[in-house]
N, C-alpha and C positions, 0 to 999 in steps of 0.2 A: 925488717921482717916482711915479707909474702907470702900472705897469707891467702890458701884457696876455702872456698867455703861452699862446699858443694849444697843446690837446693834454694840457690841465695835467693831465690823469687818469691821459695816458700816462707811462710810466716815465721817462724825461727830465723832460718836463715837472712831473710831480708832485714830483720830487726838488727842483727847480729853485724851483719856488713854494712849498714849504717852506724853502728857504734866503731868501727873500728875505724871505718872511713872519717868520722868523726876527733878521733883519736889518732889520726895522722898515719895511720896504717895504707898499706897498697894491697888491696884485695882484689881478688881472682874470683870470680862468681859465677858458677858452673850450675846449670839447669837445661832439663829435658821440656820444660812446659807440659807435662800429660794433661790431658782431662781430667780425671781423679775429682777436681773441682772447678770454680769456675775459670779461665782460662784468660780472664781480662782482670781480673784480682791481682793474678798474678803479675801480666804485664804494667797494672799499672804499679805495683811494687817495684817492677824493674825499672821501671823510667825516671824512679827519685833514683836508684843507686846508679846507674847508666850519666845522669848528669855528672858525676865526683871524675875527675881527668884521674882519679888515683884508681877508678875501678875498673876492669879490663873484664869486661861481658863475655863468656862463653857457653855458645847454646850447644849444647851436646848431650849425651847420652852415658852413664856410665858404662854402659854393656857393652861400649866401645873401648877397649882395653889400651889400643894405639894410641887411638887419639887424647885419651885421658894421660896414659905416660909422657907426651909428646908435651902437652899442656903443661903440666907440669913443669919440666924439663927446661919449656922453653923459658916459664915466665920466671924459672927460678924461685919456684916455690919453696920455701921454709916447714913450713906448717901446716898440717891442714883439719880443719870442722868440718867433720863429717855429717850432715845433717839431711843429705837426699833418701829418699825411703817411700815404700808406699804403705802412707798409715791406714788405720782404721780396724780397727775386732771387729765392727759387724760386715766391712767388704770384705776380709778374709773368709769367709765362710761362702763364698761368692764366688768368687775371684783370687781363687788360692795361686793361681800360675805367675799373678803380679807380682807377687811376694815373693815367689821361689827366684822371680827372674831382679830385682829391684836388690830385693831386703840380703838376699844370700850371693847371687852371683856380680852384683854388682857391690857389695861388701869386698867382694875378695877381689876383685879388679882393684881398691881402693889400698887394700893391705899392700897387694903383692907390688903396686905402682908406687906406694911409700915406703918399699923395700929398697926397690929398684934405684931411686930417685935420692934418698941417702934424706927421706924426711926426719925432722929432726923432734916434733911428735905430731903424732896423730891423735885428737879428739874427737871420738863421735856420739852418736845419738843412740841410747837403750831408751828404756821405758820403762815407768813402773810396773806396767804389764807382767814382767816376768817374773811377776811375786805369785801372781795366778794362784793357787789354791791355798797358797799362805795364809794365816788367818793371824798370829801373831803378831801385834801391832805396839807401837812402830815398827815396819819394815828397816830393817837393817842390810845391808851390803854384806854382814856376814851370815847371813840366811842362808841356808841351801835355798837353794830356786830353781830344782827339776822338774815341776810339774803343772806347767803352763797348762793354759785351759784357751788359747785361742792359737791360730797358727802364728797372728802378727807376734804374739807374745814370742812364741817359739823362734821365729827369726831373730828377736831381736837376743833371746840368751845365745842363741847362733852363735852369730854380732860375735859378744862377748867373749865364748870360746874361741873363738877365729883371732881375737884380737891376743888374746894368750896363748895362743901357738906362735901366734909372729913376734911377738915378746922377746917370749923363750926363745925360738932359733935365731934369731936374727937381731936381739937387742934394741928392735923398735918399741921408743913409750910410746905406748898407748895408754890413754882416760877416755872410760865408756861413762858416761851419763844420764839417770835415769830419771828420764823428765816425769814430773806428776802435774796430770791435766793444766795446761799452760793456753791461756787466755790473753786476751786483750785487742787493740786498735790493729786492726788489717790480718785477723783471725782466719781460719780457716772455717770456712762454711759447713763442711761437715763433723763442727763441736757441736756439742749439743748445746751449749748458751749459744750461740751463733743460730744458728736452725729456731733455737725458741725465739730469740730476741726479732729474727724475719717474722716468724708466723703471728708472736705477739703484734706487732705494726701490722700486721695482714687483714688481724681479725680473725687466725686461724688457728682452730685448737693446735695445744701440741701434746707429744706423748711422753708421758713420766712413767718410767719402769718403777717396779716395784714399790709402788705407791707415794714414791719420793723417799722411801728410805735410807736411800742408798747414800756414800761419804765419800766424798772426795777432797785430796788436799789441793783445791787448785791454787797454781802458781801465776803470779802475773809475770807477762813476759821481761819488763825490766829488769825483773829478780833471776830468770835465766839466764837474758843476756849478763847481767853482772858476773854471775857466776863462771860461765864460760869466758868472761873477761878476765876473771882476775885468775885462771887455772890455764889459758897460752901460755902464760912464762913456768910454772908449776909439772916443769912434767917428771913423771915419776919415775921415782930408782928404785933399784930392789931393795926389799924389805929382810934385814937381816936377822930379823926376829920371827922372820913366818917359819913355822913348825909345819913339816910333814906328817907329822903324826895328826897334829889335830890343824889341818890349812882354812885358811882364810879364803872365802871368794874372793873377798875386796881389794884384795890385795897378792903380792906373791913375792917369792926369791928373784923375779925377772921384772922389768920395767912398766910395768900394767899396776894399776886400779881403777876402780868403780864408785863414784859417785850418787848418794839422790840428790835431784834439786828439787826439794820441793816446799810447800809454802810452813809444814810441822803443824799446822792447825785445820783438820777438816773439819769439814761443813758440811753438813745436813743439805741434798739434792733440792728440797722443798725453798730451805733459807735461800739458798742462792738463786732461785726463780723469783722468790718474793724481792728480792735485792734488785735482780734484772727489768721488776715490773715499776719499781721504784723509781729506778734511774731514767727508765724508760718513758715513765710518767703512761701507764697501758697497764690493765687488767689482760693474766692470762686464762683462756678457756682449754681446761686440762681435761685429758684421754689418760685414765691411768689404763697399766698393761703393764704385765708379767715382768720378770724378770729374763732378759735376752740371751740366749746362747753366748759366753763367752767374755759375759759382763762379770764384774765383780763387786759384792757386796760396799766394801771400803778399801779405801787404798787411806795411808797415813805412811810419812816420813820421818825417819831417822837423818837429822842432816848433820851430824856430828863430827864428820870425816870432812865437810867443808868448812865446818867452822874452825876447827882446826887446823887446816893446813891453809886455808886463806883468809880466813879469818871474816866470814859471811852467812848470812843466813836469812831466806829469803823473811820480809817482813809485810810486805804489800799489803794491807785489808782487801777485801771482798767489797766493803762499797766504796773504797777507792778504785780498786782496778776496774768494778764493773762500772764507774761511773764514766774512768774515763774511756773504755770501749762505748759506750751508748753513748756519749758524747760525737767521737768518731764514726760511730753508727748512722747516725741520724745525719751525718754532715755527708758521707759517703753515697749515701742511699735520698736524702732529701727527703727524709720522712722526718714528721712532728709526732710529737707525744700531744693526748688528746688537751693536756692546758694550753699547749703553744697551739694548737690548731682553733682553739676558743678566744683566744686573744688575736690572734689573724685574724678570723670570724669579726670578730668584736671592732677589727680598726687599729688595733695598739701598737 
């Protein structure tokens, strides 16, 4: 198995191509480097997966349709992890053109080049996002989900319909994945535990919406990567029990479903700061402020669809996974929490 895993720099993806590299796989690791965030995070992710003689580096751009089928083609790719994308709800409101150009036209270069190329499935990256004005909780997979409330959101149900057109005509599996807030070691700078965890070490206030009301079910990324580990060999047939009358998003008469991975237990935005400040061994100085354009109250997972058919289901705690991010934190960045800075002090 060749497996390409587009984005492999980004925090998903890098996590993801080190487990399979690990796992005796031959991976293909395809990234554009944008700015988006910081740009030396990235490469230094690329330099652990760049050492493996099984990883075969390629910087490129999906928007380049050639060279993406070419790549393919060449290295004899199998499979592939969809995971390049420009994230983020609050730059979408910004910066709507990265999305139209990343999230939509570089999706469908991804479809039509796994058309092309006789892939044998396609995994890629949704979001919980696209439960958007949902309020129903747990989020199910068999939820309608028309009524996104950001644009990122909107791409990525895009994603999804795109992925069940090529399904249908052309018998491509595809499995879309809808990550709920995914954390830990070599993180993306612009999560919001990432942002607080810098400003907390800074000394600098940080800004809590909604007065910290807000739920999220974060997932630690080993619970991802598992997930998307044990769903490579798992790809989907059609569903001979889906009813036209009353259809399923999650699923269909053609080779497609929909996954969440997410952690099944949220947590109060406050808990997880105090958790962070914990680990941290640092007092935060908090800005509260409104609720953001295009944010959502709670997000919670139905992981039912995984447990079932791979038999998983993320478990991670919250002062596990954030222990061991702040761990990596501090060793990354060469900052001390104020005990370890007092014991320095002290000679110890």
């Amino acid at each position: 198995m060749t497996i390409l895993v587009t984005g492999a720099a980004g925090f998903i993806g890098f996590h993801l191509s080190a487990r399979l590299l690990k796992e005796g796989k031959r991976v293909v690791g395809l990234d554009n480097f944008n700015d988006y965030y910081d740009v030396q995070l990235k490469r230094d992710r690329w330099a652990q997966l760049t050492a493996s003689p099984s990883f075969r580096a390629a910087e490129q751009d999906l928007v380049n349709y050639d060279a993406l089928l070419s790549l393919i083609r060449e290295e004899g790719v199998t499979t592939i992890v969809h995971l390049a994308a420009q994230a983020g709800v609050r730059y979408s409101l910004t910066n709507p053109f990265a999305y139209l150009e990343t999230n939509l036209q570089g999706f469908g270069h991804v479809l039509e080049a796994s058309r092309q190329a006789g892939i044998e499935h396609l995994i890629y990256a949704s979001s919980s996002s696209v439960y958007g004005a949902n309020v129903s909780m747990p989020f199910s997979v068999s939820d309608n989900v028309d009524h996104p409330v950001s644009l990122y959101a909107a791409t990525k149900k895009s994603n999804e319909l795109m992925a069940h057109a090529y399904s249908h005509l052309y018998n491509l599996p595809t499995t879309g994945l809808r990550f709920f807030t995914v954390y830990g070691p070599w993180g993306r700078p612009d999560m919001a535990y990432f942002s607080f965890s810098q400003k907390i070490m800074a000394g600098e206030p940080i800004q809590v919406f909604n007065q910290g009301k807000m739920q999220r079910d974060f997932t630690y990324i080993d619970d991802i990567v598992e997930g998307i580990y044990r769903l490579l060999g798992n790809a989907p047939k059609p569903n001979p029990e889906w009813d036209r009358m009353e259809p399923d998003p999650g699923t269909s008469y053609a080779p497609y479903k929909v996954y969440n991975i997410g952690n099944n237990k949220p947590v109060e935005l406050m808990k997880f700061i105090n958790t962070i400040e914990d680990k941290l061994g640092r007092k935060a100085f908090m800005e509260y402020k409104p609720m953001q354009p295009g944010d959502v109250v709670a997000t919670y997972a139905d992981v039912d669809g995984l447990m079932a058919d791979v038999d998983f289901r993320p478990e991670t705690t919250i002062e596990e996974g954030i222990g061991k991010f702040a761990e990596w934190f501090k060793s990354y960045y060469g900052v001390h929490s104020d005990l370890e800075t007092a014991a320095k002090a002290a000679g110890q």
